[in-house]
N, C-alpha and C positions, 0 to 999 in steps of 0.2 A: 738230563745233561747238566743242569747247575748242580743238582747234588753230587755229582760227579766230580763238579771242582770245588767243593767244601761248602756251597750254600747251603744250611739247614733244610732240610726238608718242606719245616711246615714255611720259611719264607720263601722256598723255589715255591711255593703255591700261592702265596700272598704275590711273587712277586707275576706272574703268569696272569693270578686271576686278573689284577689290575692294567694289565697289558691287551686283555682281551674285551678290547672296546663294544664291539657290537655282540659279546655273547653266545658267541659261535662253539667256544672251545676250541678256536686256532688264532693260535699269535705270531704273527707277523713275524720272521724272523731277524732285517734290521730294527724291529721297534725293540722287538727282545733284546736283542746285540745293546744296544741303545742305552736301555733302561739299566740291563745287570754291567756294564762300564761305569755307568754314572753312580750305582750303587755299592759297587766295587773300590770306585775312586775313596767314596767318603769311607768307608770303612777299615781305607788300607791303615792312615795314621791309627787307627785307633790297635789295630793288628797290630802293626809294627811298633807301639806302643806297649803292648802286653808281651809281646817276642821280647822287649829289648828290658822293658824293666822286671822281667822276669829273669832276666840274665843279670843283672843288676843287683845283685844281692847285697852287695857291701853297700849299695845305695852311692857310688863314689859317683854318678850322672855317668861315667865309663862303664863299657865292656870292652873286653880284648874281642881283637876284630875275627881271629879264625875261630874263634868260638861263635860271633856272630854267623860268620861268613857261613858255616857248617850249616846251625840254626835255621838260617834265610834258606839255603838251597834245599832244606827239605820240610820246611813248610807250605802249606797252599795257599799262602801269599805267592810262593814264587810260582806257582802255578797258573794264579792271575795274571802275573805281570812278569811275562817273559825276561824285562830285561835287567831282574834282578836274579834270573839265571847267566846272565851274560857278565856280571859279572866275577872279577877274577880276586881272586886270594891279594894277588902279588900286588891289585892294584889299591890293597888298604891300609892304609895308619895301623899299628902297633895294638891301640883304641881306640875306640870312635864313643863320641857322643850319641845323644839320639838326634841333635840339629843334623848334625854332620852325619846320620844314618839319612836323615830324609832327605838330604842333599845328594846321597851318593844313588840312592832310588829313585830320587827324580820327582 
């Protein structure tokens, strides 16, 4: 299932193995929930950091926003985090910075 939403392989096993407390070979599934959010969280900036200054070519700190907005809706960031499917075209600046991206993602 995590490799399904973009976790690497060999960390969906790193991240399982360490969830499996007593060595069973079954993991809890709100500890699982639990663990790949909290690891989700810290990895989004760094995502959305590679998405945006990848788009960033002129290095001007801007990208135009439907070029983002494209960007965002089909990468697996936004497969993590629903609510940067939610949102819409109509409701972004011209440009956006990266502040002003992690502002509008939350």
């Amino acid at each position: 299932a995590l490799v399904r939403l973009g976790v690497p392989s060999g960390m969906a096993g790193e991240i399982v193995e360490g969830m499996d407390v007593d060595g069973s070979g079954i993991v809890d599934g709100s500890a699982l929930e639990a663990a790949c959010r909290e690891l989700c969280n810290e990895n989004t900036e760094s995502a959305l950091w590679e998405i945006f200054s990848g788009m960033d070519t002129a290095q001007a700190g801007e990208v135009r926003s439907a070029e983002l907005f494209h960007e965002l809706q089909s990468s697996p960031v936004a497969r993590l985090f629903p609510h940067i499917r939610e949102l819409k075209r109509q409701d972004l600046p011209p440009a956006v910075s990266f502040e002003e991206l992690r502002e509008l993602i939350g």
